[in-house]
C-alpha positions in Angstrom: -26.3 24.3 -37.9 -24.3 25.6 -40.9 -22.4 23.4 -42.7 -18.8 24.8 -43.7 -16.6 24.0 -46.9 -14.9 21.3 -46.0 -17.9 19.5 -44.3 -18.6 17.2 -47.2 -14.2 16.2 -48.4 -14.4 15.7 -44.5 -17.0 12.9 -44.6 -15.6 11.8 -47.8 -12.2 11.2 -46.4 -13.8 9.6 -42.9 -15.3 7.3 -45.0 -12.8 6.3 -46.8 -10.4 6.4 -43.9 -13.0 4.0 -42.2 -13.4 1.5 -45.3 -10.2 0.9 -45.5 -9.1 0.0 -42.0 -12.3 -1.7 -41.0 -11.9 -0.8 -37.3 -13.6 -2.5 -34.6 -17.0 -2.4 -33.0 -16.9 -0.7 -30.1 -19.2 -2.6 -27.7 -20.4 -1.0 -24.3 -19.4 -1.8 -20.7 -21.7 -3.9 -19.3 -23.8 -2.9 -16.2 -21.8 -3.9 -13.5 -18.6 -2.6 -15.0 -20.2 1.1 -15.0 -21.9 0.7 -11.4 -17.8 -0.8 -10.2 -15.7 1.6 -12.2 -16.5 4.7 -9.3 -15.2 3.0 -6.7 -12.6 1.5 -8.1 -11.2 4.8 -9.4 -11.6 6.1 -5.9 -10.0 2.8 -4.4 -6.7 3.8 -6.8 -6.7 7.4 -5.7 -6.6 6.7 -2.0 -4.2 3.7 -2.4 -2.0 6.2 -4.0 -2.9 8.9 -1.7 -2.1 6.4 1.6 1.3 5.8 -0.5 2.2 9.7 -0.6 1.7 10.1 2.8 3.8 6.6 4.3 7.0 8.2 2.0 6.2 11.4 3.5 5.9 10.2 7.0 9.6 8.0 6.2 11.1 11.0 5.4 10.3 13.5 8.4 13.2 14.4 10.6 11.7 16.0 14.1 11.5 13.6 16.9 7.9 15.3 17.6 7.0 15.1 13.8 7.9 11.5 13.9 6.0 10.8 17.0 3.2 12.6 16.6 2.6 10.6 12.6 3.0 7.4 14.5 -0.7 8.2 16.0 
């Protein structure tokens, strides 16, 4: 990997940037948060998806529309 120019006033200013905010250690998820976070995300998406289709399902007008969404 070539380095260009800027590479080392780049690492100069990060590291200044970083000394003088002092930010946080980021620590990891633990275990069971990684394994959980899949279905919760897909829990969301169909919560949201169910409440798409009940406003869509309010707001149809045909009497065999309406009928037939009731099934």
């Amino acid at each position: 990997m070539k380095l260009a120019k800027t590479d080392a006033i780049d690492a100069a200013v990060l590291a200044a940037f970083g000394a003088a905010l002092k930010p946080a250690i980021d620590t990891l998820p633990a275990d069971w948060e990684l394994e959980l976070s899949d279905p919760v995300s897909r829990r969301e998406q169909l919560v949201t998806a169910r409440a798409m289709q009940k406003t869509q399902v309010k707001q149809l007008t045909h009497p065999r529309l309406v009928a037939k969404a009731k099934h």
